[in-house]
Structures are given as C-alpha cells and as structure tokens.
Backbone of each chain as ProteinMPNN parsed JSONL, in Angstrom:
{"seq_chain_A": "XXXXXXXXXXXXXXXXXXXXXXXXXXXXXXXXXXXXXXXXXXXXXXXXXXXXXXXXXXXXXXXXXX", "coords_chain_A": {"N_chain_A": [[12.083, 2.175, -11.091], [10.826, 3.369, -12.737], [8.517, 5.206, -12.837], [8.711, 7.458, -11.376], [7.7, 9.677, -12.377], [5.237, 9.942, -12.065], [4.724, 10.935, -9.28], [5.527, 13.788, -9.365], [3.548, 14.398, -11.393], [1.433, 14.316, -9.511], [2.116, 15.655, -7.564], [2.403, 17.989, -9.39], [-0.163, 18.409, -10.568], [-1.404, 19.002, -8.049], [-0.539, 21.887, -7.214], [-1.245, 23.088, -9.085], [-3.997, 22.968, -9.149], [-4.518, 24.366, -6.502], [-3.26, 26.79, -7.04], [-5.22, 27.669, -8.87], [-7.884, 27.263, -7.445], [-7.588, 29.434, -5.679], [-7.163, 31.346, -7.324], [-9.683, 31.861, -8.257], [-11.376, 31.924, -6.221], [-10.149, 34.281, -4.873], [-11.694, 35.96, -6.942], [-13.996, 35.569, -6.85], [-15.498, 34.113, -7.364], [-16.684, 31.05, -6.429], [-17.841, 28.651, -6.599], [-17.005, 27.69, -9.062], [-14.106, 27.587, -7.889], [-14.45, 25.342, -6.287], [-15.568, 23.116, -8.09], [-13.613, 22.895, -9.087], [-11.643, 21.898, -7.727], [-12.742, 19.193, -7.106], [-12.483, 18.288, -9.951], [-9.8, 17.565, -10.189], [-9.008, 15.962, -7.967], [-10.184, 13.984, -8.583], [-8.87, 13.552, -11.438], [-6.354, 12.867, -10.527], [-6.711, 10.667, -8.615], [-7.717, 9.236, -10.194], [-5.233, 8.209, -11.328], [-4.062, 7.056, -9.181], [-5.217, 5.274, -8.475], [-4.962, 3.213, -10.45], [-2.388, 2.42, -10.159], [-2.292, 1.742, -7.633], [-3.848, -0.833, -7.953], [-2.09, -1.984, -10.089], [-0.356, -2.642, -7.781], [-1.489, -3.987, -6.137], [-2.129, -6.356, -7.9], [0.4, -7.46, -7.779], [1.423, -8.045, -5.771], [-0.658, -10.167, -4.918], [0.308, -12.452, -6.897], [2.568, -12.393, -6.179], [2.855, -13.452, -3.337], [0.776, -15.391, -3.767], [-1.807, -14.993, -2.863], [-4.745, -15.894, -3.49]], "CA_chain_A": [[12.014, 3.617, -10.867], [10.028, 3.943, -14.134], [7.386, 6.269, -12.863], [8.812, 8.58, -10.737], [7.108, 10.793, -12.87], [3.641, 10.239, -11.241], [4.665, 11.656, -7.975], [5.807, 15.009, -9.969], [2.405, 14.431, -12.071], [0.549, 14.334, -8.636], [2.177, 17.39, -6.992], [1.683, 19.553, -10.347], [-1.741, 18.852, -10.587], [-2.002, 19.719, -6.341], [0.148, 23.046, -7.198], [-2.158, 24.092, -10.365], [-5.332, 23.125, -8.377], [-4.779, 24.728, -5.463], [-3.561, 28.076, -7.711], [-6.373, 28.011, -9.566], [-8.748, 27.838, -6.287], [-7.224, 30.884, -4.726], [-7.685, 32.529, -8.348], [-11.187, 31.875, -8.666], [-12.034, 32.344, -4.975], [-10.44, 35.698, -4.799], [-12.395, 36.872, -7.952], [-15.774, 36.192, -6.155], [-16.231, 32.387, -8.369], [-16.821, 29.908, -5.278], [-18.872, 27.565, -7.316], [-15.815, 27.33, -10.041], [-12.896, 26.607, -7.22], [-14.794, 23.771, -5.71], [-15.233, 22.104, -9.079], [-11.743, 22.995, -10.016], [-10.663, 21.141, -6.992], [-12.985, 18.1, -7.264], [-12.054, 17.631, -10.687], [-8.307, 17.418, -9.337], [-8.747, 15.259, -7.233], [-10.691, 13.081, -9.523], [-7.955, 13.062, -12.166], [-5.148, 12.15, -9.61], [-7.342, 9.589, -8.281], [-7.688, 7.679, -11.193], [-4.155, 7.242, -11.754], [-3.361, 6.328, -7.788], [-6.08, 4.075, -8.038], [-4.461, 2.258, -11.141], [-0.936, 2.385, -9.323], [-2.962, 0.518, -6.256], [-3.965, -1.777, -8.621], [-0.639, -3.343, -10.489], [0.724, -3.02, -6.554], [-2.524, -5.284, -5.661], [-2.065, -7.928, -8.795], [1.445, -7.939, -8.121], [1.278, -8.561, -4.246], [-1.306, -11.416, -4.939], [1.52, -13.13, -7.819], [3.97, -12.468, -5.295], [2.327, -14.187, -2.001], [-0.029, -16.632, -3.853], [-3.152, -14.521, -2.5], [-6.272, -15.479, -4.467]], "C_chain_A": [[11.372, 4.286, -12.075], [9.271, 5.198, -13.955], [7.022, 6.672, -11.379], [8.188, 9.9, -11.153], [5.295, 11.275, -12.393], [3.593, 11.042, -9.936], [4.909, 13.811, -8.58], [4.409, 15.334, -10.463], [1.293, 15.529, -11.033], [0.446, 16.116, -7.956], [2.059, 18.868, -8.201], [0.375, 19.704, -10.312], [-2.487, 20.064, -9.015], [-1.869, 21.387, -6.719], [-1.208, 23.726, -8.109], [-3.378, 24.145, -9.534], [-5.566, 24.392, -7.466], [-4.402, 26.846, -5.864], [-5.147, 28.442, -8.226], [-7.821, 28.081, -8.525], [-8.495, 29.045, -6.184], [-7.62, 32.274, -5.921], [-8.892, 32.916, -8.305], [-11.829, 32.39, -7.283], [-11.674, 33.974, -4.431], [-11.223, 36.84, -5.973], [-13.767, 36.482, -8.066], [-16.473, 34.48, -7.201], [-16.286, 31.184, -7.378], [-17.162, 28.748, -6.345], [-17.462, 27.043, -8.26], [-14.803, 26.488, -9.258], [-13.368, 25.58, -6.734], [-15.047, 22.583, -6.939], [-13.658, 21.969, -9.687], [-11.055, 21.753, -9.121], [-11.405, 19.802, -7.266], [-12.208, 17.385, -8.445], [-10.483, 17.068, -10.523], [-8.097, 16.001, -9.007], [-9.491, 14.095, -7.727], [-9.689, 12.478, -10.509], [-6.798, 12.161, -11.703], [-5.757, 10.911, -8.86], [-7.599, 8.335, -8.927], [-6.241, 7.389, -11.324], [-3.155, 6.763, -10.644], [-4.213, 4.936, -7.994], [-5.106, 2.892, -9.057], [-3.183, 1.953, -10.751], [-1.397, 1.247, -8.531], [-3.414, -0.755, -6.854], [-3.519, -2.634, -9.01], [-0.44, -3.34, -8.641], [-0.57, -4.373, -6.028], [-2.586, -6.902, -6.22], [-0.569, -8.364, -8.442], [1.638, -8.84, -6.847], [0.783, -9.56, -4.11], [-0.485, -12.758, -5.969], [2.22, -13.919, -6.756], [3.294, -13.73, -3.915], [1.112, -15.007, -2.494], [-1.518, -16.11, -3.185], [-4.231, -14.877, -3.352], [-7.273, -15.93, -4.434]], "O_chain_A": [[11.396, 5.49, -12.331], [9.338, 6.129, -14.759], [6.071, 6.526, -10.611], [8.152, 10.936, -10.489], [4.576, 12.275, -12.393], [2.612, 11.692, -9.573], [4.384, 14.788, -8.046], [3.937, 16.411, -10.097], [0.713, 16.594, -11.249], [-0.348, 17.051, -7.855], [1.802, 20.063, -8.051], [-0.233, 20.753, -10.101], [-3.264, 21.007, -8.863], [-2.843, 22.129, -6.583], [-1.934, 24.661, -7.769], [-3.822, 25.243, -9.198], [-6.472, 25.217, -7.583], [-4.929, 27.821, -5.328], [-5.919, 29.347, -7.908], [-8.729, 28.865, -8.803], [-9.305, 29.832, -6.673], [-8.046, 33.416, -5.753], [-9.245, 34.096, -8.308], [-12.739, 33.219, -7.301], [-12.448, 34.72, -3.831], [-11.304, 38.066, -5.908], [-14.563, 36.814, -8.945], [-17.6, 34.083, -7.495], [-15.73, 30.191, -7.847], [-16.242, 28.023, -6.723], [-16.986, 25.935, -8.011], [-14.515, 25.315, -9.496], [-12.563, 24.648, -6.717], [-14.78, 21.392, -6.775], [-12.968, 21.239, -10.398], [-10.248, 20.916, -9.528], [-10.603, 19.021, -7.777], [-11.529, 16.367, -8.315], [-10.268, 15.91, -10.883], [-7.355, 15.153, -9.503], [-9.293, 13.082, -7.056], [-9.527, 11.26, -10.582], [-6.382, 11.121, -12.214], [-4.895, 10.1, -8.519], [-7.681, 7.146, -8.617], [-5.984, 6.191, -11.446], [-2.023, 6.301, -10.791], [-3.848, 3.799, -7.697], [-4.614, 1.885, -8.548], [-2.868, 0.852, -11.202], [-1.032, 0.079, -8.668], [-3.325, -1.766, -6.157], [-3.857, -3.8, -8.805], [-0.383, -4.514, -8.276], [-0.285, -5.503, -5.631], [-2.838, -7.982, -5.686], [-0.23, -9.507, -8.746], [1.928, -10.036, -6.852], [1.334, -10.299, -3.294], [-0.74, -13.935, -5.714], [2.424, -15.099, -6.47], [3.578, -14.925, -3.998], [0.351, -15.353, -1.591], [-2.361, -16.994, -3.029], [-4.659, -13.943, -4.029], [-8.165, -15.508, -5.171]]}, "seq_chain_B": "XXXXXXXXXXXXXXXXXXXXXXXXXXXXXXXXXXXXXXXXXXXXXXXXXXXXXXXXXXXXXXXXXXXXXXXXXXXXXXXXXXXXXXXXXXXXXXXXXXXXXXXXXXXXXXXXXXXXXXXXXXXXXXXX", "coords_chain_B": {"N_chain_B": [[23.755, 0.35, -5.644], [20.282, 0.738, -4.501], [19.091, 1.592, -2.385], [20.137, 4.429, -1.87], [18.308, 5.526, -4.257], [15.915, 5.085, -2.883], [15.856, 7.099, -0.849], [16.392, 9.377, -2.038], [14.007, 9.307, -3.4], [12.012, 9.449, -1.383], [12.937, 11.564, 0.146], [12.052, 13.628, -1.922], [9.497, 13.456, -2.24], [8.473, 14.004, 0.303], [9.302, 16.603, 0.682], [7.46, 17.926, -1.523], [4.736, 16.937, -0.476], [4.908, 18.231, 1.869], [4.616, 20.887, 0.947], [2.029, 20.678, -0.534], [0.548, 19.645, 1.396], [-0.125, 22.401, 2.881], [-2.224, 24.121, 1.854], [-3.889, 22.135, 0.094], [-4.858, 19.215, 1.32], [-5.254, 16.69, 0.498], [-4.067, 15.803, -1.602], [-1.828, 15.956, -1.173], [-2.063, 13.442, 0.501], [-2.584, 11.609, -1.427], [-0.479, 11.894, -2.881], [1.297, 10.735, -0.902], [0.398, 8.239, -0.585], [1.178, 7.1, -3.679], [3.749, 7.284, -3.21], [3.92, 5.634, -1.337], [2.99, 3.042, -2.761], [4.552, 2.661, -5.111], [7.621, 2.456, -3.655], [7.109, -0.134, -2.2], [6.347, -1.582, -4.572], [8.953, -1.711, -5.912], [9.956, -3.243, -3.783], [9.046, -5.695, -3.922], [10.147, -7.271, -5.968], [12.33, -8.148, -4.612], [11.571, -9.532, -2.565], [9.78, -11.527, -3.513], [12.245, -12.999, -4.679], [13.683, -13.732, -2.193], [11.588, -15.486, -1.334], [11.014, -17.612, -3.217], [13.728, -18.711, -2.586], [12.893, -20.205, -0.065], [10.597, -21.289, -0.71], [12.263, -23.202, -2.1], [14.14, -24.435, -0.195], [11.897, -25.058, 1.704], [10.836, -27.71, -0.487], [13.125, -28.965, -0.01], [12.956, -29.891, 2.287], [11.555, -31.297, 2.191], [8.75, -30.391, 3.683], [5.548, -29.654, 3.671], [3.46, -27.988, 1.183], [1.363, -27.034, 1.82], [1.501, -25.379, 4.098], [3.773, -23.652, 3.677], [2.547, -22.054, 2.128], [0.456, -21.013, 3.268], [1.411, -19.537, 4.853], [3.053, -17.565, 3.77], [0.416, -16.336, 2.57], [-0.13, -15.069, 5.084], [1.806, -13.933, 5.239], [1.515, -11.895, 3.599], [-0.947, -10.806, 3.792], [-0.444, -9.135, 6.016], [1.56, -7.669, 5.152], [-0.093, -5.691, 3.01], [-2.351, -4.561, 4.663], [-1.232, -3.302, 6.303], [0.194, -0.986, 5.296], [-2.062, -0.277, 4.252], [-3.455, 0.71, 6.086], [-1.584, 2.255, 6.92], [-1.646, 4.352, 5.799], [-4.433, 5.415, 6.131], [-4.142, 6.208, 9.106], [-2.117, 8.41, 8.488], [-3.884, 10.234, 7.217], [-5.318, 11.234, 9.025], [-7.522, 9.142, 9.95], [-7.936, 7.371, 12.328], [-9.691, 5.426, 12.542], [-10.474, 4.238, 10.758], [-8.429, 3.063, 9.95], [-7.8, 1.432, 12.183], [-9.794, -0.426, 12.163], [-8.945, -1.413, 9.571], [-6.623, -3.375, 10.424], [-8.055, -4.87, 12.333], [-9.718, -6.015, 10.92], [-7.921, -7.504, 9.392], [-6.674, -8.762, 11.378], [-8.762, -10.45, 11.659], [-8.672, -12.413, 9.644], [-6.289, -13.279, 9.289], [-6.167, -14.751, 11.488], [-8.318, -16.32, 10.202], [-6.961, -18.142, 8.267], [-5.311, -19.298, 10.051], [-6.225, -21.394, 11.503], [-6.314, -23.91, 10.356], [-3.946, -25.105, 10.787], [-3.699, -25.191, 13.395], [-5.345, -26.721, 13.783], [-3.994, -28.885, 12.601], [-1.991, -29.233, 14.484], [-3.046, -29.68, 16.653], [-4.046, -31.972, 15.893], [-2.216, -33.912, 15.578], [-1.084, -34.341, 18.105], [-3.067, -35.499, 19.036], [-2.752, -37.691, 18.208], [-0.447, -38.211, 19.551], [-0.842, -38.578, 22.713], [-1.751, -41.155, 24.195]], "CA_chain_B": [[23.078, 1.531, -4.327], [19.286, 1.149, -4.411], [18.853, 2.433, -1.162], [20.476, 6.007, -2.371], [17.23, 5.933, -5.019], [15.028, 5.091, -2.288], [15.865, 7.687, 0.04], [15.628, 10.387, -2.836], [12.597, 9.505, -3.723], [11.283, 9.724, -0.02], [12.944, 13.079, 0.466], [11.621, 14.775, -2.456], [8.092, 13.523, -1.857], [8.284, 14.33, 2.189], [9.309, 17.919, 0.406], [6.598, 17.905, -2.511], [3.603, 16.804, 0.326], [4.745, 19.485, 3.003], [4.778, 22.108, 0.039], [0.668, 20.761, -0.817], [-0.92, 19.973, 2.852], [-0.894, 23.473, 3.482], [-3.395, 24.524, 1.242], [-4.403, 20.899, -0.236], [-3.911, 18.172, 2.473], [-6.392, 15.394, -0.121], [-3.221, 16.157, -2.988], [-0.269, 15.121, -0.12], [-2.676, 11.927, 0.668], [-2.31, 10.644, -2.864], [1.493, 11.567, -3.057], [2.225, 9.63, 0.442], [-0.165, 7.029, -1.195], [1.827, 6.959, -4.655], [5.146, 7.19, -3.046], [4.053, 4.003, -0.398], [3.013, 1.706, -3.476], [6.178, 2.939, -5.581], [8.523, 1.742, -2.713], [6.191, -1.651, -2.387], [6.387, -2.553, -5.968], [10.108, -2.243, -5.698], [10.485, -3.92, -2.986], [8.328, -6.9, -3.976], [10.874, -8.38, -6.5], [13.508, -8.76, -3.728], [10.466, -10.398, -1.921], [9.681, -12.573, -4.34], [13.095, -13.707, -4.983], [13.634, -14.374, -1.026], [9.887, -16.344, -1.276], [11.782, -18.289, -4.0], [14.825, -19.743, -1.788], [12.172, -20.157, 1.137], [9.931, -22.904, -1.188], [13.427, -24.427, -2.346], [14.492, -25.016, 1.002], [11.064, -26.316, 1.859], [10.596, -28.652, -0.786], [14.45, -29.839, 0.035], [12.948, -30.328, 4.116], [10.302, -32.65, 2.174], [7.62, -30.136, 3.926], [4.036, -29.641, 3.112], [3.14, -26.79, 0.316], [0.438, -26.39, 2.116], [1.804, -24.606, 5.569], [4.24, -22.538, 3.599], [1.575, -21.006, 1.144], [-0.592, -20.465, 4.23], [2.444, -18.796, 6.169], [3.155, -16.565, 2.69], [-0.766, -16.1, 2.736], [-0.699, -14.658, 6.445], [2.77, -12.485, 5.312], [1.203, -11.165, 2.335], [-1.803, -9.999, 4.264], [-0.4, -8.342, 6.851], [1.853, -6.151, 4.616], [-1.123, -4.724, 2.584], [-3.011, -4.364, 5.697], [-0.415, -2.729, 7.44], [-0.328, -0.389, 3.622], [-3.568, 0.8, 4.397], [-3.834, 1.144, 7.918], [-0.816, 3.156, 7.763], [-2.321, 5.622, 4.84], [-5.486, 5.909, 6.486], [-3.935, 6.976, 10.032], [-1.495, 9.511, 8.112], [-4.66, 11.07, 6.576], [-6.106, 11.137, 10.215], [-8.517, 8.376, 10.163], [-7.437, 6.615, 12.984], [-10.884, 4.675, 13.653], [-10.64, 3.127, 9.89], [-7.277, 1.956, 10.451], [-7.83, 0.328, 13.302], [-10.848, -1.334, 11.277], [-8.472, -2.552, 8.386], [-6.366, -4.321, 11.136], [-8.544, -5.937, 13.149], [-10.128, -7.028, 10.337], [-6.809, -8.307, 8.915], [-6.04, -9.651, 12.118], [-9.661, -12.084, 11.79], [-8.321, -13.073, 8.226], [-4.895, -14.139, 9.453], [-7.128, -16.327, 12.146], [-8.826, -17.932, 9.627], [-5.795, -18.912, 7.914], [-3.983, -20.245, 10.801], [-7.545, -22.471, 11.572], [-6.116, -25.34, 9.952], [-2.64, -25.125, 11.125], [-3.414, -24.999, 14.723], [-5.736, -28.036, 13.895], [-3.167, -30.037, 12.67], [-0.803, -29.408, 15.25], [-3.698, -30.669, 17.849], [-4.605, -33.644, 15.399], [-0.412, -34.837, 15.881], [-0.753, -34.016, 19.59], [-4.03, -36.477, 19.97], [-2.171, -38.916, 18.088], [1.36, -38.806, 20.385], [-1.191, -38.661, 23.187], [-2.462, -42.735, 24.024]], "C_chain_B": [[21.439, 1.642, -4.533], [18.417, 2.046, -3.362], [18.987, 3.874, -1.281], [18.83, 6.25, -3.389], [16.032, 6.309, -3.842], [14.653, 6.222, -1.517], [15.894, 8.833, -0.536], [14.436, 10.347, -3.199], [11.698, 9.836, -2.28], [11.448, 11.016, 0.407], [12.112, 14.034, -0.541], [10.227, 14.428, -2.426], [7.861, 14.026, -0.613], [8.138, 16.187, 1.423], [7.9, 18.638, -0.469], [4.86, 17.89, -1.421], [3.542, 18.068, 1.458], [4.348, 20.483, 2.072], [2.847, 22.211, 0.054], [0.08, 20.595, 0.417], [-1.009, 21.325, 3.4], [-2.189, 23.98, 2.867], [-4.249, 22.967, 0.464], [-4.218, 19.643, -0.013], [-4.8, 17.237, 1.504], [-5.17, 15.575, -1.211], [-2.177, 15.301, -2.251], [-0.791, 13.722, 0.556], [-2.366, 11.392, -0.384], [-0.802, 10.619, -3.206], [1.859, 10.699, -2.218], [1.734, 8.253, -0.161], [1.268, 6.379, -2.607], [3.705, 6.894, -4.297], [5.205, 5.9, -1.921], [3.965, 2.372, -1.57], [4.665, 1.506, -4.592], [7.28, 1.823, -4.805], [8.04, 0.093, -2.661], [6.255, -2.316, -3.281], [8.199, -2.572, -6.183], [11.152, -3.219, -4.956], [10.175, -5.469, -3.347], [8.904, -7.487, -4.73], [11.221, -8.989, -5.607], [12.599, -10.131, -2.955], [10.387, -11.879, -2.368], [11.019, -13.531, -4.301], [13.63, -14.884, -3.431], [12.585, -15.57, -1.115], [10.523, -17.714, -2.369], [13.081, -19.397, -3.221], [13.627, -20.613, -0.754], [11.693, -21.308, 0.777], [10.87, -23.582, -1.969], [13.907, -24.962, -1.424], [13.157, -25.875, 1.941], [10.488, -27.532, 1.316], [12.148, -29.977, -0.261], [13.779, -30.514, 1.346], [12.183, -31.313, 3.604], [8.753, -31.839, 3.175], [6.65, -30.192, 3.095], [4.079, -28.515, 2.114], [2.091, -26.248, 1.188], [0.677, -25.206, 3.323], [3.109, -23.473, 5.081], [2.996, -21.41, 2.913], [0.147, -20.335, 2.192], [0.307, -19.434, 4.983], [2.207, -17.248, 4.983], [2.206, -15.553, 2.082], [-0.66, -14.655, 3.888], [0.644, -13.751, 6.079], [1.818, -11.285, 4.582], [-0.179, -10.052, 2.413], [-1.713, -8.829, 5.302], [0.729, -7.371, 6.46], [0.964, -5.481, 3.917], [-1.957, -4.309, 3.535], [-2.559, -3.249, 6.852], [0.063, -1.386, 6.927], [-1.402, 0.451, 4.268], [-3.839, 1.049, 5.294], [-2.957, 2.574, 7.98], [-1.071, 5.034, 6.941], [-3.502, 6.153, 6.027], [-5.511, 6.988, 8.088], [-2.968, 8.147, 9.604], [-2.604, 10.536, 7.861], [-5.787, 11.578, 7.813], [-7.039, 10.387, 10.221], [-8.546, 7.344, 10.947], [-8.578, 5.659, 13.029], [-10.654, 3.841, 11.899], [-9.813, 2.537, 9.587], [-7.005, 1.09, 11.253], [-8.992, -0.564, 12.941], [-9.689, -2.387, 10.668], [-7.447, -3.43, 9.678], [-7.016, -5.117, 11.805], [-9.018, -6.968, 11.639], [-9.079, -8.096, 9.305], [-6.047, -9.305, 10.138], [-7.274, -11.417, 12.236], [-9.186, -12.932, 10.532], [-7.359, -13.969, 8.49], [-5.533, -15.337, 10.206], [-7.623, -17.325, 11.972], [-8.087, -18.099, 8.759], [-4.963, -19.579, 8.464], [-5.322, -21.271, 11.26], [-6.586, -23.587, 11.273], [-4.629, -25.702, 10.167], [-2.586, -25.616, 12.846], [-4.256, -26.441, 14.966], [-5.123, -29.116, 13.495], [-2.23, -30.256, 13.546], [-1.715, -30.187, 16.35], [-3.755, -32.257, 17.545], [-3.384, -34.38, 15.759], [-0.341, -34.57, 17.358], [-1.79, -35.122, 20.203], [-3.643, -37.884, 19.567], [-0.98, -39.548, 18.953], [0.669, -39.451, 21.918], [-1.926, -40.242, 23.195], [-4.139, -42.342, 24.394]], "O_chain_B": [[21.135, 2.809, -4.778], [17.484, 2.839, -3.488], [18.078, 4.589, -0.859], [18.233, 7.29, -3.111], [15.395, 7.362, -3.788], [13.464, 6.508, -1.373], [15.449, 9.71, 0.203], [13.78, 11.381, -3.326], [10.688, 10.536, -2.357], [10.541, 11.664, 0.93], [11.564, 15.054, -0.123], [9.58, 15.447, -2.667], [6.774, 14.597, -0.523], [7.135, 16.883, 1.586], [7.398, 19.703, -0.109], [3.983, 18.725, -1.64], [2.544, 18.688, 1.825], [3.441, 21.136, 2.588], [2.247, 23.22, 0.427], [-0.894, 21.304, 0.672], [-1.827, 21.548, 4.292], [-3.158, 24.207, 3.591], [-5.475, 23.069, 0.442], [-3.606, 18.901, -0.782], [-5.466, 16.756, 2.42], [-5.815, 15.305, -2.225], [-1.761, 14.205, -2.627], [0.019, 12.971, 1.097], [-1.658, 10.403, -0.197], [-0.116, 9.696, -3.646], [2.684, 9.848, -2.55], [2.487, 7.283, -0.241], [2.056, 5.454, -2.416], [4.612, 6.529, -5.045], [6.241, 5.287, -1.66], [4.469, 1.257, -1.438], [5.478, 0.59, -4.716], [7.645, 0.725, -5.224], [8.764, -0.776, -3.147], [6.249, -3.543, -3.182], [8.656, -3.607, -6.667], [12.267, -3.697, -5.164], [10.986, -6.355, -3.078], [8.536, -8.659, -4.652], [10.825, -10.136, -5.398], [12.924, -11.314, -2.854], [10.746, -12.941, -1.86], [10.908, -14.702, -3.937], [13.849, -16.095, -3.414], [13.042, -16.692, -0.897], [10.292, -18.855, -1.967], [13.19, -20.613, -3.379], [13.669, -21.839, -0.865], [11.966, -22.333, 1.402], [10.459, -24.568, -2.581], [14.228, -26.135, -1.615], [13.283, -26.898, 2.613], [9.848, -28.333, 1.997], [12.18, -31.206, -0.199], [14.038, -31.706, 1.507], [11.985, -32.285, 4.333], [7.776, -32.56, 3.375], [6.728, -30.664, 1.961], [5.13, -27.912, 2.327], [1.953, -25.028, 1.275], [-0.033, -24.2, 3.338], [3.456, -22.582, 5.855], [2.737, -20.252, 3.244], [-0.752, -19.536, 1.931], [-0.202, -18.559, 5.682], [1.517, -16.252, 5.2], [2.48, -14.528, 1.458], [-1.016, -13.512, 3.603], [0.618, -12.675, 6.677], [1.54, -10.148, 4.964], [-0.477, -9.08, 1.718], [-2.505, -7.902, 5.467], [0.958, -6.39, 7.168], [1.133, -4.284, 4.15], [-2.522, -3.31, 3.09], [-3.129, -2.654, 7.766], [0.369, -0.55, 7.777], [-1.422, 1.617, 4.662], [-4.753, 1.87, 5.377], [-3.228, 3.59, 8.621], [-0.836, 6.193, 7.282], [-3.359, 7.19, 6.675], [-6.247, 7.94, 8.352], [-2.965, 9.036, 10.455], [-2.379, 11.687, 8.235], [-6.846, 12.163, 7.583], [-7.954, 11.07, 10.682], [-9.094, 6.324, 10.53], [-8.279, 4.802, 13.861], [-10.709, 2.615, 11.998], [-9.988, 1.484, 8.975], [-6.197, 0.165, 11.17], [-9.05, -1.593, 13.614], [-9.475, -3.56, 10.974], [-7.909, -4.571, 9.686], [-6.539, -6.246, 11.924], [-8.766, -8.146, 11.387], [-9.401, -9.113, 8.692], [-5.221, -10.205, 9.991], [-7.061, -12.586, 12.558], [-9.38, -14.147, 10.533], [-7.373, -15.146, 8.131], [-5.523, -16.512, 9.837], [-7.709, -18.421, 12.526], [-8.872, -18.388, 7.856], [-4.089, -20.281, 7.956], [-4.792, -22.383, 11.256], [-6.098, -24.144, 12.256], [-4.213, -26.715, 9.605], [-1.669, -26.234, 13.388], [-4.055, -27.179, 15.931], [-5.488, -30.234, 13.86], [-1.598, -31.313, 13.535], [-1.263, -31.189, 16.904], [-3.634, -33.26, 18.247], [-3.526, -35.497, 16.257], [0.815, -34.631, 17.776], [-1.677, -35.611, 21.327], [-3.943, -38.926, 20.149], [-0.62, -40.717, 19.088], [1.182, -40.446, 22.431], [-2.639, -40.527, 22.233], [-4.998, -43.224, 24.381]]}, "name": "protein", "num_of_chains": 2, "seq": "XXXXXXXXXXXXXXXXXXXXXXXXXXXXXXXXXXXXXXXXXXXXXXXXXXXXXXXXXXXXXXXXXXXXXXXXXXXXXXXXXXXXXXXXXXXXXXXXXXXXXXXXXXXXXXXXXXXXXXXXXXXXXXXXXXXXXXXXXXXXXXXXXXXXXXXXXXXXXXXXXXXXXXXXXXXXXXXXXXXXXXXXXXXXXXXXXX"}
C-alpha cells in the first residue's frame, strides 16, 4: 500500500488542470488551456506508465513470461 | 484484514474519478488505470506464493516443468490481457479491446500448440 499516494497525486494534478483550463478559457486564453491540459496529462502519464511497468516486470517474474 | 484496504482504496478512487470525468474524463482513465495496477501488484504476491505450492506439488507428481510453465504462461497472459481490455472498454474503446483479446486469445493458441500435440503423439502411440 506504499503508493497510495499516486492516486491522490493523479486526481490533484486532474483537479488543478482542469481549474486552471476553466481559468484560462474564461479569460479569452484558449491556446494556454489546451497546453495546460496536455502538459497534465503528459506528467500523469509518465508516472502511470512507470507504475505499468514494475506491474509488467513483476507479472513476467511472477508467471515466468519472457 | 487486507480486503478492508482494498475496498478503501476502490471507494475513494470510484469517488476521486466521478469527481474528474466530468470535466476531465483522460485524468479518471489514468486513476482507474493506477488504481487497476495498484490492486494487481498486490495481489501478485499471494499469486506467486499459490504458483509456489502448485510447482511443489508438481514436482512431488514427478510431472513435466514444461506443461506447468506453459499452463502459468497461458494464466499470466490472460490476466494482463484481460488488464487492458478491461481499461480500454472503460475508456470507451470497445473495438481495441476486443483487439487485445483476440489477439491474446491467438497467443494462448500458440502456447497450447505443443500440448495438444503431445496429447495426440500418446494417443497414436495407445492406438496399434
């Protein structure tokens, strides 16, 4: 249960993102909220991907996959 | 009580993902994601340890290594398979979930290949 803290990580980043769209898009900055959100979803991406990763080396340990 | 952890952690993500797919349904994909491998990597000791009695009781039968590590093969694929199928139809992508299965179902096929040929090869031998 080490890193229960990634799921908290995940949904702050969603929460701040998705503020910070609505900021920028009601003060006429389109161009800004769509990078605001890519980058988002870029950051949280790298650290699902590395999650998917140990669960991939561990799964192949575990069941002799290789 | 691991089960009590489990079932907090599932509620407050179920709560945490409804809160973001209204306004950022690609944010509550990576939480359902991060809260499916979570559960998976916990589960996979117990796994392991079961997988552990499983090749003590088959070396005791005097079986083959080879037909468990092919069986453990054909588990091991069809829970990650079954992983990503089940992400990809949460996130609505029903047509590339039904990809990663089939194509996990030709994998398992050609892992049971040589299983289904030894059971014929001992069937042409009982046969005169």
């Amino acid at each position: 249960m080490g890193d229960i803290d990634l799921i908290f990580k995940i949904a702050g980043v969603g929460i701040l993102v998705a503020a910070a769209h609505w900021v920028l898009k009601s003060s006429g900055k389109e161009d800004y909220a769509f990078i605001t959100t890519v980058g988002g979803v870029a950051v949280v991406l790298v650290w699902v991907i590395q999650q998917l990763g140990t669960l991939f080396d561990q799964v192949k340990s575990v069941f002799k996959l290789f | 009580m691991e089960i009590i952890q489990i079932v907090g952690l599932g509620i407050v993500a179920t709560v945490l993902a409804v809160v973001l797919r209204h306004n950022k349904p690609e944010m509550a994909v990576f939480l359902s994601i991060s809260v499916g491998v979570m559960l998976f990597l916990l589960m996979l000791g117990k796994i392991g340890a079961v997988i552990d009695v499983l090749k003590e009781l088959s070396a005791r039968a005097n079986l083959s290594m080879v037909y468990l590590g092919t069986i453990l093969k054909i588990v091991g694929i069809a829970y990650v398979a079954d992983f990503g199928s089940q992400i990809c139809r949460d996130a609505g992508e029903g047509a590339v979930a039904s990809k990663i299965e089939f194509a996990a179902k030709i994998l398992v096929l050609v892992l049971a290949v040589p299983i289904v040929v030894a059971v014929l090869n001992s069937l042409l031998k009982l046969v005169p």
